[in-house]
N, CA, C and O atoms as a GROMACS GRO file, in nm:
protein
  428
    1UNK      N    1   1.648  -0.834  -3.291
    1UNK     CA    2   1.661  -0.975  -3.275
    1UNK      C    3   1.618  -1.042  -3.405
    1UNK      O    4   1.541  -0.985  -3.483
    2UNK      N    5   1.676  -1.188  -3.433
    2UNK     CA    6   1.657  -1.202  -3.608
    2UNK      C    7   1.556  -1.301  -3.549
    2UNK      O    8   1.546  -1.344  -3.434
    3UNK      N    9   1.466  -1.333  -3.684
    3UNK     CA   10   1.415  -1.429  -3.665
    3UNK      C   11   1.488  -1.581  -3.626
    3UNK      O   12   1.415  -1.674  -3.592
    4UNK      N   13   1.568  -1.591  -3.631
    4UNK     CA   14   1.665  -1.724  -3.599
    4UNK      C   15   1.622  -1.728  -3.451
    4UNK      O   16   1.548  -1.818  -3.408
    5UNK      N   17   1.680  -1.611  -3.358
    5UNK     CA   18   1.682  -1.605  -3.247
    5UNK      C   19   1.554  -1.589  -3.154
    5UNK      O   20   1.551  -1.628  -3.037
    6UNK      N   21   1.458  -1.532  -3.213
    6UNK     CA   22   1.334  -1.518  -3.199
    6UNK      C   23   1.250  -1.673  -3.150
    6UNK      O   24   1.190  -1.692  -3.044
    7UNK      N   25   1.272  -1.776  -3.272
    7UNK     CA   26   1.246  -1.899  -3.257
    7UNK      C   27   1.320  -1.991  -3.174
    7UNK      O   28   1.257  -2.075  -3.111
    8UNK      N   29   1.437  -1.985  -3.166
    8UNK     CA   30   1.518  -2.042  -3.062
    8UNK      C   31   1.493  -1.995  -2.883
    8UNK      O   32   1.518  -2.072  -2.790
    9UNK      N   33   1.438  -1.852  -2.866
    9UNK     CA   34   1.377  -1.847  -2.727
    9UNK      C   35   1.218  -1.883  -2.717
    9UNK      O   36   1.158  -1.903  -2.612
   10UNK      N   37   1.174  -1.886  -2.822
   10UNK     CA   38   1.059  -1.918  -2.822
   10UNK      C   39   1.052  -2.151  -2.797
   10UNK      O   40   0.964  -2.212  -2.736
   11UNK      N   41   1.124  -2.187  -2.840
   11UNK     CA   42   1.144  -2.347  -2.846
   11UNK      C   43   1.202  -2.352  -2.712
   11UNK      O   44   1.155  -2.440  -2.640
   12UNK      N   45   1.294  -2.277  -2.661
   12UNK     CA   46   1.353  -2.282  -2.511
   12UNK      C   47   1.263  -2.243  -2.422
   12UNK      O   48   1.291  -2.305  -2.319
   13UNK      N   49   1.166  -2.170  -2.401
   13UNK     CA   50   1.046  -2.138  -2.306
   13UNK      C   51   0.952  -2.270  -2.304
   13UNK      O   52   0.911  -2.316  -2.197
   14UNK      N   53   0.918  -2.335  -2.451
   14UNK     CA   54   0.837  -2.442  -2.456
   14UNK      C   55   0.870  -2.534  -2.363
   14UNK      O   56   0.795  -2.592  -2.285
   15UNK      N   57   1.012  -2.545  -2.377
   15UNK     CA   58   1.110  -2.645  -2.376
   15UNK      C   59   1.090  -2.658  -2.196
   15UNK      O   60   1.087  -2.763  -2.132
   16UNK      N   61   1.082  -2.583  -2.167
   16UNK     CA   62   1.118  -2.556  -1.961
   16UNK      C   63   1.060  -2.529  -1.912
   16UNK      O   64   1.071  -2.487  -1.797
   17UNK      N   65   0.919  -2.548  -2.009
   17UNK     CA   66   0.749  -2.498  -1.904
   17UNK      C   67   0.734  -2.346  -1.916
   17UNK      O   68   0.616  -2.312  -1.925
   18UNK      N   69   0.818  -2.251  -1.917
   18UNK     CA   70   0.810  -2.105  -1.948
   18UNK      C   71   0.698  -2.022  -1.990
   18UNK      O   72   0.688  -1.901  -1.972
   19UNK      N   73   0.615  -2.100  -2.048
   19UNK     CA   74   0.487  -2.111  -2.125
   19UNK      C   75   0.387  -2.044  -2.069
   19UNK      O   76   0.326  -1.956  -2.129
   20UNK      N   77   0.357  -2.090  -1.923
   20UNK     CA   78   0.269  -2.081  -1.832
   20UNK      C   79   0.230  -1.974  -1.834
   20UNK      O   80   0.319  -1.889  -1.844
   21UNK      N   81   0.065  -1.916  -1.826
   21UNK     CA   82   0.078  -1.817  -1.804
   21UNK      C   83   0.109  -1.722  -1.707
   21UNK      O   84   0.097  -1.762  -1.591
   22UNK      N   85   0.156  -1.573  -1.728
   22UNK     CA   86   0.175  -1.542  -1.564
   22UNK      C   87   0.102  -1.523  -1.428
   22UNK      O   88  -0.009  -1.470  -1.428
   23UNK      N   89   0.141  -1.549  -1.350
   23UNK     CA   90   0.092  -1.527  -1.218
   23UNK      C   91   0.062  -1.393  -1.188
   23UNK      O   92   0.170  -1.334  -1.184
   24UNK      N   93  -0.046  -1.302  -1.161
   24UNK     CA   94  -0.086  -1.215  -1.147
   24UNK      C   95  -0.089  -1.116  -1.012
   24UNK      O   96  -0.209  -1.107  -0.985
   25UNK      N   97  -0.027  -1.053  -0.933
   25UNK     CA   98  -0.043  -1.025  -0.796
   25UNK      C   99  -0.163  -1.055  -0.722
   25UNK      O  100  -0.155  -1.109  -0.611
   26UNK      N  101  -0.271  -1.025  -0.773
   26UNK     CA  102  -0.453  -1.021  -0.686
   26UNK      C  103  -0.430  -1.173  -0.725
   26UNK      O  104  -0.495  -1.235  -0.640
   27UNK      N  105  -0.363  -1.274  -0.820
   27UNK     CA  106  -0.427  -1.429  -0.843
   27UNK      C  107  -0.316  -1.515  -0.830
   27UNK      O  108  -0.308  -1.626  -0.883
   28UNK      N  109  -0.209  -1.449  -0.743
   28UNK     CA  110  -0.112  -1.593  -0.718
   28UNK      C  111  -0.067  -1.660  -0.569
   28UNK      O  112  -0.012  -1.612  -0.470
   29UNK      N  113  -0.117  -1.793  -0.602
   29UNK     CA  114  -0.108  -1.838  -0.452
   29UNK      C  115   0.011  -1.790  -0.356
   29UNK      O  116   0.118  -1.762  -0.409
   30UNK      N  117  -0.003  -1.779  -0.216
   30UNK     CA  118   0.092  -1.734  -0.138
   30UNK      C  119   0.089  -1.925  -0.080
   30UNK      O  120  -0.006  -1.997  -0.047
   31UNK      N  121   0.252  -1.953  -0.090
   31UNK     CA  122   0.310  -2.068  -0.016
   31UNK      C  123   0.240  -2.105   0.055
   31UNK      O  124   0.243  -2.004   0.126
   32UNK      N  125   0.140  -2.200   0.130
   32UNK     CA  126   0.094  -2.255   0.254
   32UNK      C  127  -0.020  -2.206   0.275
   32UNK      O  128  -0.084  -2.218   0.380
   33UNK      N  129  -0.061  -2.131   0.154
   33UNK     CA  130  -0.166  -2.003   0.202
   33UNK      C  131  -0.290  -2.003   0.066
   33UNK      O  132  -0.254  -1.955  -0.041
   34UNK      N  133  -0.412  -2.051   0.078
   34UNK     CA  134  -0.508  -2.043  -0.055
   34UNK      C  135  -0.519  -1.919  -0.087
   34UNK      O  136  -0.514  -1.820  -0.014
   35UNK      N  137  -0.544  -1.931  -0.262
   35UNK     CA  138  -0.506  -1.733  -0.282
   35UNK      C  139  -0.648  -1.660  -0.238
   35UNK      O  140  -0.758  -1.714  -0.223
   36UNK      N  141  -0.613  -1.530  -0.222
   36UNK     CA  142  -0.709  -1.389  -0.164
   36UNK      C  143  -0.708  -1.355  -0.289
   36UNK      O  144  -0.612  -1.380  -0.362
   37UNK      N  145  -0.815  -1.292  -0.329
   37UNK     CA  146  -0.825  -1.188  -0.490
   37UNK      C  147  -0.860  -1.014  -0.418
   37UNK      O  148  -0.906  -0.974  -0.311
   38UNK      N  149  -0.824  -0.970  -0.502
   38UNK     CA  150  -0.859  -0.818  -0.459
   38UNK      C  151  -0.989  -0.788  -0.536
   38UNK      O  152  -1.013  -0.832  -0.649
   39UNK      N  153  -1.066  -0.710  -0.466
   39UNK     CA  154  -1.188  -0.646  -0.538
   39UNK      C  155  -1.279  -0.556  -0.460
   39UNK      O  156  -1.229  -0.534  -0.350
   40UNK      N  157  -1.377  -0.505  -0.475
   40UNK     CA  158  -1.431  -0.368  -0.395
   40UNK      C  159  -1.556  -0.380  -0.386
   40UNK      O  160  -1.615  -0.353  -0.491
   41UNK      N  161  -1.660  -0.429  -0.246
   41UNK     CA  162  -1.766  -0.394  -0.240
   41UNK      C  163  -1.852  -0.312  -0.293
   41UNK      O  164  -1.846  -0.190  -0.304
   42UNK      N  165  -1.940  -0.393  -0.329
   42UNK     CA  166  -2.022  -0.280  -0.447
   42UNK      C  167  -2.164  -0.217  -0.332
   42UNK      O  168  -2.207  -0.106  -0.305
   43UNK      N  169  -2.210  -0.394  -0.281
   43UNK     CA  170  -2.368  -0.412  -0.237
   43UNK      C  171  -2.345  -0.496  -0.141
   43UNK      O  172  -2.265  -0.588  -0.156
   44UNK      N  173  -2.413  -0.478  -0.026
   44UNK     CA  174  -2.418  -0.612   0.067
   44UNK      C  175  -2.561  -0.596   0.107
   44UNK      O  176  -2.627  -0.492   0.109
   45UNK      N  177  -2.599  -0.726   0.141
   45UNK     CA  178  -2.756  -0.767   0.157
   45UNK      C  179  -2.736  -0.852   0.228
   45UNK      O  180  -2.769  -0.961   0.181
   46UNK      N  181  -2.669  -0.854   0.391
   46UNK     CA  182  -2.661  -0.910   0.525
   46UNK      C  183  -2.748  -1.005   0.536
   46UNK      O  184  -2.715  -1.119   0.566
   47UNK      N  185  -2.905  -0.957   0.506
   47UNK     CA  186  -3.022  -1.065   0.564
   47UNK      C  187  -3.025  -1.199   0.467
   47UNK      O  188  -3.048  -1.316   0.500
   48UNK      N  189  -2.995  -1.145   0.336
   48UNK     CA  190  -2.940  -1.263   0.208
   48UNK      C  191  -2.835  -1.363   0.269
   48UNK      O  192  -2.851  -1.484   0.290
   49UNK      N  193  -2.748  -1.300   0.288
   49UNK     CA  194  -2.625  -1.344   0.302
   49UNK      C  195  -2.558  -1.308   0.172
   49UNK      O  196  -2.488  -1.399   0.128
   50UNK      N  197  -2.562  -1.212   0.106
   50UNK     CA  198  -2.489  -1.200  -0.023
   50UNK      C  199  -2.362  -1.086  -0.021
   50UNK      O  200  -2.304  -1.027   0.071
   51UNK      N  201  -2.353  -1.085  -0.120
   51UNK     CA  202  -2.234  -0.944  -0.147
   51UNK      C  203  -2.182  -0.922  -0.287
   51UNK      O  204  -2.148  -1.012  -0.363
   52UNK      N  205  -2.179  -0.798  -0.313
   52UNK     CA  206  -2.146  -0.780  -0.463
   52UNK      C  207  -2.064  -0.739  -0.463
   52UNK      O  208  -2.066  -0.630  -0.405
   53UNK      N  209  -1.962  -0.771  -0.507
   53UNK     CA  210  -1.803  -0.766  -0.574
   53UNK      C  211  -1.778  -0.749  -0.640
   53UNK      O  212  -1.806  -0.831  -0.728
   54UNK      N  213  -1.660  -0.574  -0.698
   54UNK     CA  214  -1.623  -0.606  -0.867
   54UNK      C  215  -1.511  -0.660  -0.815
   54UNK      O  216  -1.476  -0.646  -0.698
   55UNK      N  217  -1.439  -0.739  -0.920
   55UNK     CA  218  -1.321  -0.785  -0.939
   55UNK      C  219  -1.260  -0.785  -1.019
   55UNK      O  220  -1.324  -0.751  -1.119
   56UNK      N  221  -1.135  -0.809  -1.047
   56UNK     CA  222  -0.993  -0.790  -1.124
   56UNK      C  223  -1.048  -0.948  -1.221
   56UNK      O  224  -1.121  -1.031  -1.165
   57UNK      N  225  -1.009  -0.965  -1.340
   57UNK     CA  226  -0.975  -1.095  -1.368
   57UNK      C  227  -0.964  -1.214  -1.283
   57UNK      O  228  -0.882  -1.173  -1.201
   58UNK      N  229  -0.989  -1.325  -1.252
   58UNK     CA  230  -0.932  -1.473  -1.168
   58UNK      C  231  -0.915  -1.552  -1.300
   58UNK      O  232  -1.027  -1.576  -1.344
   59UNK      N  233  -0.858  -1.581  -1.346
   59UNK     CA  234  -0.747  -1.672  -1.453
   59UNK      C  235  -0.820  -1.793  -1.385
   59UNK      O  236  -0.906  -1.844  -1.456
   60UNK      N  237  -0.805  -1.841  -1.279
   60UNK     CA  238  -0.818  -1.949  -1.233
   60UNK      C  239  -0.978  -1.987  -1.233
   60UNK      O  240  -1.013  -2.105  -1.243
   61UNK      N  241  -1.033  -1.924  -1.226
   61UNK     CA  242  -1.208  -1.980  -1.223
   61UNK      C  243  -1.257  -1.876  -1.366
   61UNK      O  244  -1.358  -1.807  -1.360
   62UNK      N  245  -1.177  -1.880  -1.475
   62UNK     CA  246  -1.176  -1.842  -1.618
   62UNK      C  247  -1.282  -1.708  -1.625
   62UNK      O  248  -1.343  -1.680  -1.728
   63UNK      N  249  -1.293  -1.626  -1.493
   63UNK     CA  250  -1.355  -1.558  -1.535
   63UNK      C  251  -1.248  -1.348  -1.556
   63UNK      O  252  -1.153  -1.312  -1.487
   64UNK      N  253  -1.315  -1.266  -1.670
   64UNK     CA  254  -1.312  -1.166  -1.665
   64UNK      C  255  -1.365  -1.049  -1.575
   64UNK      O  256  -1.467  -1.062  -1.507
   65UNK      N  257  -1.285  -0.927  -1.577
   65UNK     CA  258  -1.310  -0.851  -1.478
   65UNK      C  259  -1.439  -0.812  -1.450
   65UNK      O  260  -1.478  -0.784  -1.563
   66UNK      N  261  -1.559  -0.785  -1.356
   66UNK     CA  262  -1.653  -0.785  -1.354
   66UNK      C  263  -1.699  -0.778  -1.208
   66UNK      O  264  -1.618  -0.802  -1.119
   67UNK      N  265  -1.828  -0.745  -1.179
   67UNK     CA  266  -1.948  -0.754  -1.104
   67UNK      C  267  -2.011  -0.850  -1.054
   67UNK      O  268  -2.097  -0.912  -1.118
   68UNK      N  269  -1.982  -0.874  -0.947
   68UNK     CA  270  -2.074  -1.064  -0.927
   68UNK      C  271  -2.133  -1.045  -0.745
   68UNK      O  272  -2.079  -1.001  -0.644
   69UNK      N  273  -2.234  -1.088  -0.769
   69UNK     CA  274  -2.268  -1.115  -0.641
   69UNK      C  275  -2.262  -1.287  -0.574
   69UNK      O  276  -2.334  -1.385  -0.595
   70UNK      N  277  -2.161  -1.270  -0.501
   70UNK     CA  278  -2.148  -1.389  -0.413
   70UNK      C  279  -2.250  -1.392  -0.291
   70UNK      O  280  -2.302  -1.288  -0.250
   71UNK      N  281  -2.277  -1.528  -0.229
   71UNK     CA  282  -2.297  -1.619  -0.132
   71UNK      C  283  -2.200  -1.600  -0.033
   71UNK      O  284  -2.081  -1.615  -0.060
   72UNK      N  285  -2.243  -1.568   0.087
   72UNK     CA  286  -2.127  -1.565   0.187
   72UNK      C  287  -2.177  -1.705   0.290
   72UNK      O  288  -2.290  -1.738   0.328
   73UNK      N  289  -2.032  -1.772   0.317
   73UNK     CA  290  -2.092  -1.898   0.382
   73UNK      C  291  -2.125  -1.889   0.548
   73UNK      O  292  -2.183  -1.968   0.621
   74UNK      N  293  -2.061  -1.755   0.576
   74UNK     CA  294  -2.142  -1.698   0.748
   74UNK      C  295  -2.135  -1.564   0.709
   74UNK      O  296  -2.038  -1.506   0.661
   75UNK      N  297  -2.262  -1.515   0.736
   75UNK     CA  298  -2.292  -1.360   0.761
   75UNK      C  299  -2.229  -1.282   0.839
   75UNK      O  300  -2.229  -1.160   0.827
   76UNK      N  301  -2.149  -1.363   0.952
   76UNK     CA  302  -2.066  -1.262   1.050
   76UNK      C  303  -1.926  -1.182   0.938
   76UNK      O  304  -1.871  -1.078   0.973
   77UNK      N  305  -1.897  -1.242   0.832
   77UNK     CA  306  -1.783  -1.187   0.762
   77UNK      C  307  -1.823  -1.067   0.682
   77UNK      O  308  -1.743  -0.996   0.621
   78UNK      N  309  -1.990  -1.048   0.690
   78UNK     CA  310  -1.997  -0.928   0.593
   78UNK      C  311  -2.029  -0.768   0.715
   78UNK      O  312  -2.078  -0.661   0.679
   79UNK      N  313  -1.979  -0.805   0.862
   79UNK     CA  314  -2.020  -0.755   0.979
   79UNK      C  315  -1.860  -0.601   0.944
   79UNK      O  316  -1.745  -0.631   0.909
   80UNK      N  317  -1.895  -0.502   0.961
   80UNK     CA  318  -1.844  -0.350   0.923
   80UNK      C  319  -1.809  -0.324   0.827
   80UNK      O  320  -1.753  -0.214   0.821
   81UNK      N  321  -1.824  -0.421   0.674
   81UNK     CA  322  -1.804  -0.352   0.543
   81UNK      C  323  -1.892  -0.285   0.523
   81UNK      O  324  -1.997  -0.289   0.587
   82UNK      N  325  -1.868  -0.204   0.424
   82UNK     CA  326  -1.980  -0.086   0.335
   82UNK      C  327  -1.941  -0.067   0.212
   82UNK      O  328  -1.850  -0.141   0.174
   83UNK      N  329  -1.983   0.015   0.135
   83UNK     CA  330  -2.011  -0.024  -0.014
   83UNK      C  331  -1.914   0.043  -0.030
   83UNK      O  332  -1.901   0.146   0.038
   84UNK      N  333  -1.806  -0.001  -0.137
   84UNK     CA  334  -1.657   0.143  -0.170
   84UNK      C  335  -1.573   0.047  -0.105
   84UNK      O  336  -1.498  -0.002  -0.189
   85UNK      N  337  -1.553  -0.002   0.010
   85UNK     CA  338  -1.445  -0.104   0.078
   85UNK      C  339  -1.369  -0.184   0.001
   85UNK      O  340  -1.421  -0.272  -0.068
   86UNK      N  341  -1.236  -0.162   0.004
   86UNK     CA  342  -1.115  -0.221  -0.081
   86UNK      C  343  -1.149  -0.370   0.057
   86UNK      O  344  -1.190  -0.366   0.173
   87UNK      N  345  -1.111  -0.471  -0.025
   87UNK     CA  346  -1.119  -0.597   0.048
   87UNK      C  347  -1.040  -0.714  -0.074
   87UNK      O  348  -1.027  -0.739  -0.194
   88UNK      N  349  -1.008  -0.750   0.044
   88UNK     CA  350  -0.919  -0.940  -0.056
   88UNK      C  351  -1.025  -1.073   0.030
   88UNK      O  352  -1.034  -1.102   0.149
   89UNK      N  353  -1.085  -1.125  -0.080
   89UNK     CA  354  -1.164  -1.249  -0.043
   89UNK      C  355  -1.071  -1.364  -0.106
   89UNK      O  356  -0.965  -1.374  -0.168
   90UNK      N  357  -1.192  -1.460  -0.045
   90UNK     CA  358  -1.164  -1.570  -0.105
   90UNK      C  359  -1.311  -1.680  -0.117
   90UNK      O  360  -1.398  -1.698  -0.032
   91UNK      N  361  -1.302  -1.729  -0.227
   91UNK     CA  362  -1.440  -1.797  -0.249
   91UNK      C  363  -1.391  -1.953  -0.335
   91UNK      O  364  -1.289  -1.964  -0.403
   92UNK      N  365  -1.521  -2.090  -0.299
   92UNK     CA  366  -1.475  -2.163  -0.365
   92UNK      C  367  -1.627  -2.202  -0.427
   92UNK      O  368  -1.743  -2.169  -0.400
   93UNK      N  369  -1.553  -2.298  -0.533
   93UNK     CA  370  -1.725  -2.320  -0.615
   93UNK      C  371  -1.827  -2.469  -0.508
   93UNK      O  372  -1.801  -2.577  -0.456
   94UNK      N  373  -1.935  -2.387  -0.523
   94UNK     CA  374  -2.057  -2.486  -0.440
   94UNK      C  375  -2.118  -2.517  -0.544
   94UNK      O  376  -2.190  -2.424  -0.580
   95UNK      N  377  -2.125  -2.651  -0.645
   95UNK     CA  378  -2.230  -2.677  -0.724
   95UNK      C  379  -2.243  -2.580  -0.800
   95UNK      O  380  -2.131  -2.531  -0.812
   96UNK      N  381  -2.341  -2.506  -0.879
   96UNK     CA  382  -2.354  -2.367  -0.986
   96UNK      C  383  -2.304  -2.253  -0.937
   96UNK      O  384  -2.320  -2.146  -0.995
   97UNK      N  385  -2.246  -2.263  -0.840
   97UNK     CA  386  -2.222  -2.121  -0.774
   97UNK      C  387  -2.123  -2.078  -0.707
   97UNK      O  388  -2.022  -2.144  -0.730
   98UNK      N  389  -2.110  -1.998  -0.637
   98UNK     CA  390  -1.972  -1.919  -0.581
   98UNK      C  391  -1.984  -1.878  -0.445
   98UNK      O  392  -2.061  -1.784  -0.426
   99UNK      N  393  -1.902  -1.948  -0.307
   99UNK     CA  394  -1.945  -1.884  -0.187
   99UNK      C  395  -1.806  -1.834  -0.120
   99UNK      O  396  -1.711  -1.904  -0.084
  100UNK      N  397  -1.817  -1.712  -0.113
  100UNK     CA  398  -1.720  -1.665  -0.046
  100UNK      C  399  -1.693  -1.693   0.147
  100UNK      O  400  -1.778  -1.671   0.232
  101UNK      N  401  -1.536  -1.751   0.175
  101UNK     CA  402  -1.522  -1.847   0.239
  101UNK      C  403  -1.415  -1.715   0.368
  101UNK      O  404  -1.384  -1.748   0.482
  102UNK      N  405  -1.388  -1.606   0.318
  102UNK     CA  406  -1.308  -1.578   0.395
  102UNK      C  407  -1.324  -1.423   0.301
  102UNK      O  408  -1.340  -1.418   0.179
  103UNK      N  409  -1.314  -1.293   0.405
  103UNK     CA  410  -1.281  -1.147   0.354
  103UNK      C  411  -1.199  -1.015   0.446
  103UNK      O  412  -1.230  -0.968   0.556
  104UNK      N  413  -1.121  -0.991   0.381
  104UNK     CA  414  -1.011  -0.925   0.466
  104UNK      C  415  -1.055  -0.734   0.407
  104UNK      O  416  -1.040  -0.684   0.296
  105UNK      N  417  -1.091  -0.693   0.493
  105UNK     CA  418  -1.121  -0.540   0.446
  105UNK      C  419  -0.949  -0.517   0.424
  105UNK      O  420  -0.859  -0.550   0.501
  106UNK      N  421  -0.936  -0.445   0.287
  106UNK     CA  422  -0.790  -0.377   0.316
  106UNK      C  423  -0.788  -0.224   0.291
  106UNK      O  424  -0.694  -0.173   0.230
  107UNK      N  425  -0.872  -0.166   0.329
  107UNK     CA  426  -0.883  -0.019   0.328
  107UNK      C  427  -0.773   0.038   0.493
  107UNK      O  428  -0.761   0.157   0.521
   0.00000   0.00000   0.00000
């Protein structure tokens, strides 16, 4: 491809929003539906109410792949996981922090 053409799809992507970055499977909203992220129980601490999660990238709350322990906003959702458990959550920001609002074991 010449440079001529190179710049001409590159001005046509600008041109039509194309730009965007992509939508990721674990980080793109489903229609009617707030997105689930994929990630894998690391730690749960029931009496806390916490849970440690690695996760894939979220583009959307600018963070990299990593280790985080969330806030769960009812303890009944952390009721038959164990540590190793493939799961899709979902969490929104509380003030400094992160509370996970919903978790789907998908093992």
């Amino acid at each position: 491809m010449s440079r001529r053409n190179v710049l001409l799809a590159i001005v046509a992507m600008a041109a039509t929003g194309a730009s965007a970055p992509p939508a990721w499977a674990w980080d793109a909203a489903q229609p009617g539906e707030r997105t689930l992220f994929a990630g894998r129980v690391v730690k749960i601490d029931a009496d806390a109410g916490k849970i440690a999660i690695e996760h894939r990238p979220i583009w959307r709350f600018y963070m990299e792949s990593m280790t985080m322990i969330f806030k769960v906003r009812d303890a009944s959702l952390l009721i038959g996981l164990t540590p190793g458990d493939r799961i899709r959550f979902r969490f929104e920001r509380a003030g400094d922090s992160f509370v996970v609002t919903r978790i789907e074991n998908s093992n």
